[in-house]
C-alpha positions in Angstrom: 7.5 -30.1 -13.8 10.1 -30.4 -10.7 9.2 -27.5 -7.8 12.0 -26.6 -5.5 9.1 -25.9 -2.9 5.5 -25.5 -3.2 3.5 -22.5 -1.6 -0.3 -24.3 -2.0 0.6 -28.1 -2.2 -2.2 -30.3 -2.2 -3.4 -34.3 -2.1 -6.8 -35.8 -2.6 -10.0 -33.9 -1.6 -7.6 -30.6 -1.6 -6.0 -31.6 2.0 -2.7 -29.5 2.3 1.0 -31.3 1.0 3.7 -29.6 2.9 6.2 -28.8 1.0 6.9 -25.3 1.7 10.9 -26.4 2.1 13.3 -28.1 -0.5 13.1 -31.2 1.4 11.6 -33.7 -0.9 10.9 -34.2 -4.6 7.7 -32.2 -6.0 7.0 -33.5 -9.0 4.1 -33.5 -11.6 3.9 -35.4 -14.9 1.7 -34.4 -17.4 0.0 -38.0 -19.5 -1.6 -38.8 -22.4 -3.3 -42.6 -21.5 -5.9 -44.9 -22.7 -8.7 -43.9 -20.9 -9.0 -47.7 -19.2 -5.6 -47.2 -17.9 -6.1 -43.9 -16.5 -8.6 -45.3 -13.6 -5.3 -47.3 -12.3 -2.8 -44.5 -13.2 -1.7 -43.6 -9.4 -1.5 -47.7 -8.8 1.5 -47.5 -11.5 2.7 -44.3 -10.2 2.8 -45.5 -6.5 4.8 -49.1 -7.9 6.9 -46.9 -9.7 7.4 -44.9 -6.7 8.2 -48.4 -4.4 10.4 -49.1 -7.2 12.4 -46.2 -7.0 12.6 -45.9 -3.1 13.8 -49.9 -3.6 16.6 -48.6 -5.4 17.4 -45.7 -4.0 17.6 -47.1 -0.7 17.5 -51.0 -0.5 13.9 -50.1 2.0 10.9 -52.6 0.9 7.8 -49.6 0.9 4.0 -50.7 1.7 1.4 -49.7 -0.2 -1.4 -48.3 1.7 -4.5 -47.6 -0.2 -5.7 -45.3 -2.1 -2.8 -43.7 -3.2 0.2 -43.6 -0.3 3.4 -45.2 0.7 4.6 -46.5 3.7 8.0 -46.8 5.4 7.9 -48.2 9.3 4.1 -47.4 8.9 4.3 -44.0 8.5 3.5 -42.5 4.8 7.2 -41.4 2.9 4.8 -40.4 -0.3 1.5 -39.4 -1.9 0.1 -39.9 -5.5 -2.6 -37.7 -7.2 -4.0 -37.9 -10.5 -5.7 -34.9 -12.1 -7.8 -34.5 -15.5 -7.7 -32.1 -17.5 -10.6 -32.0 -20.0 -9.8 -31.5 -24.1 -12.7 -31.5 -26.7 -13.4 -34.1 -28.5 -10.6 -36.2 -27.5 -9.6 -37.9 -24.3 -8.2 -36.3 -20.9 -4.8 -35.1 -20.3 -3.6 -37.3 -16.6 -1.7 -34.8 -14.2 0.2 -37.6 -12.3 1.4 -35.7 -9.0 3.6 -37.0 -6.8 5.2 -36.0 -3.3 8.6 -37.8 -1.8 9.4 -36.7 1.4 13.6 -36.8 1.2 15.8 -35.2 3.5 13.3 -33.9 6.5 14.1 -34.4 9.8 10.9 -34.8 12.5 11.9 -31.4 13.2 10.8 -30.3 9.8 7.0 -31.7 10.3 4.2 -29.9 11.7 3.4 -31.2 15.3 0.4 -33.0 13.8 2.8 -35.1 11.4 5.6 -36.0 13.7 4.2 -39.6 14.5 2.5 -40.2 10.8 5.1 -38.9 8.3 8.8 -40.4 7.7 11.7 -39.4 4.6 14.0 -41.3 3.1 16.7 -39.6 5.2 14.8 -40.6 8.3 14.4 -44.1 7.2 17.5 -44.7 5.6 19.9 -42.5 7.3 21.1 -41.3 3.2 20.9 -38.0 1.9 19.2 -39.0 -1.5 19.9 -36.1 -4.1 16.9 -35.0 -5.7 18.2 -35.7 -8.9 18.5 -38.7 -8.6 15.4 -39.6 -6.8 13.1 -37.8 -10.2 15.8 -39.7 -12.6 14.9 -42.9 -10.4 11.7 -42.2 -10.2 11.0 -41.5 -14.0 12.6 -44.8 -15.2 10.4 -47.0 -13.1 7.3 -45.1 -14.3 8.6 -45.6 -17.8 9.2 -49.3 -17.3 5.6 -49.4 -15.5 3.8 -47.6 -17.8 4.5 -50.4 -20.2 3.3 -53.0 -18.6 -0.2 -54.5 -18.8 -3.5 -53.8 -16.4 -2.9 -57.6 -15.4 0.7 -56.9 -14.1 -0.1 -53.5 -12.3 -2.8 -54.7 -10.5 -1.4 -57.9 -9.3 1.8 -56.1 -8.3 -0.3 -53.7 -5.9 -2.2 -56.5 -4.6 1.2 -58.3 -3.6 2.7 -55.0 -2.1 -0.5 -53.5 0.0 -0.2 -53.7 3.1 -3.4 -53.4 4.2 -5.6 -56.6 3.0 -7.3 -59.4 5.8 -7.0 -56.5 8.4 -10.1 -54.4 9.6 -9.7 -50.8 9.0 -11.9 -47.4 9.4 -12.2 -46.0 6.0 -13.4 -42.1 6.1 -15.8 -41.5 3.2 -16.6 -38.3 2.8 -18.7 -37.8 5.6 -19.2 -41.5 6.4 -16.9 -43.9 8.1 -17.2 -47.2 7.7 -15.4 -50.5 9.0 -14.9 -53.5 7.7 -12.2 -55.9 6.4 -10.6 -56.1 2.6 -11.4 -58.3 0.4 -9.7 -57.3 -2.7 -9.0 -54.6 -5.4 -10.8 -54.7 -7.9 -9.6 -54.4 -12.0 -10.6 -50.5 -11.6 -8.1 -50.4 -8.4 -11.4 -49.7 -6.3 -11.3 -51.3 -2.8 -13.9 -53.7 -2.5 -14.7 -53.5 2.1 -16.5 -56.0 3.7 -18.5 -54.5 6.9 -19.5 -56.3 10.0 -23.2 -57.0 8.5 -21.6 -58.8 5.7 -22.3 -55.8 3.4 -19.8 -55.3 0.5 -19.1 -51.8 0.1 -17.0 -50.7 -3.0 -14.9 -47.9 -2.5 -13.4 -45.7 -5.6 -11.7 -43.1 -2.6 -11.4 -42.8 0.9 -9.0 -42.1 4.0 -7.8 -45.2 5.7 -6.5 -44.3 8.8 -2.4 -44.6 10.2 -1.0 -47.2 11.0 -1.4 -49.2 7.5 
């Protein structure tokens, strides 16, 4: 399902997605996946994302974890996976995904100016959205095909944010350390100043990547 705009857009932990313009690609897949695969779903929908921005515009995207994209260090998209429960068989995966396209900084809210970029922005092209979703969906095909092994070392290579330390918001908590690695369940694994290895299934990592 492709939305022109979106009135209640949301990412993880129900933060607000604006998208209250037809400035970007809104898009939400609906899944069936092996239930191992579906821990590292948004890892192959943010490579298929890179892929398509690669593409689209020639850019090389970072990967910022857990589920973001990076042009000049500011975030250019957002993944979110959704279940939806069935009885007595495994969960539908609601693969979300956000593009920011044409806006201009203009087009932002005051507290996004310095954090959020579009294609347009970054590229200087106009990409139709047609045929960012027709890029889009082929690269998810493609990815969806390939094994855990692949995925996972393909995010390794392309995140941006490994030997560097970071502050990590978890819930209430927030913590600091340097990663290590991601783990085969695409959980970051954080080593803190103590030593302590904390392993991390969410969290907010702050801007830059």
């Amino acid at each position: 399902m492709v939305a022109e705009i979106q009135t209640d857009g949301h990412g993880r932990q129900g933060k607000p997605w604006i998208s209250s313009q037809p400035l970007g690609l809104w898009v939400s897949i609906l899944l069936e996946v092996d239930p191992d695969r579906l821990r590292i779903l948004s890892l192959v929908g943010a490579l298929a994302t890179a892929d398509a921005i690669r593409v689209l515009t020639g850019l090389e995207p970072s990967l910022k974890w857990p589920n973001d994209l990076l042009l000049q260090s500011r975030k250019v998209a957002g993944l979110l996976v959704e279940t939806i429960a069935r009885t007595h068989r495994p969960p539908l995966a609601l693969l979300g995904l956000g593009l920011n396209l044409h806006q201009q900084t203009s087009d932002f809210p005051e507290e996004l100016k310095k954090s959020a970029i579009s294609l347009r922005q970054a590229s200087g092209r106009m990409v139709p959205r047609a045929q960012a979703l027709a890029a889009f969906l082929k690269s998810l095909t493609h990815r969806l095909h390939q094994t855990k092994e692949e995925i996972l070392s393909d995010w390794r290579a392309g995140l941006s944010q490994m030997d560097r330390n970071l502050m990590i918001r978890v819930g209430r908590e927030t913590l600091s350390g340097v990663p290590e690695t991601i783990d085969d369940s695409g959980h970051l694994h954080l080593r803190l100043a103590n030593g302590e290895i904390r392993i991390l299934s969410s969290g907010e990592s702050d801007f830059p990547a």
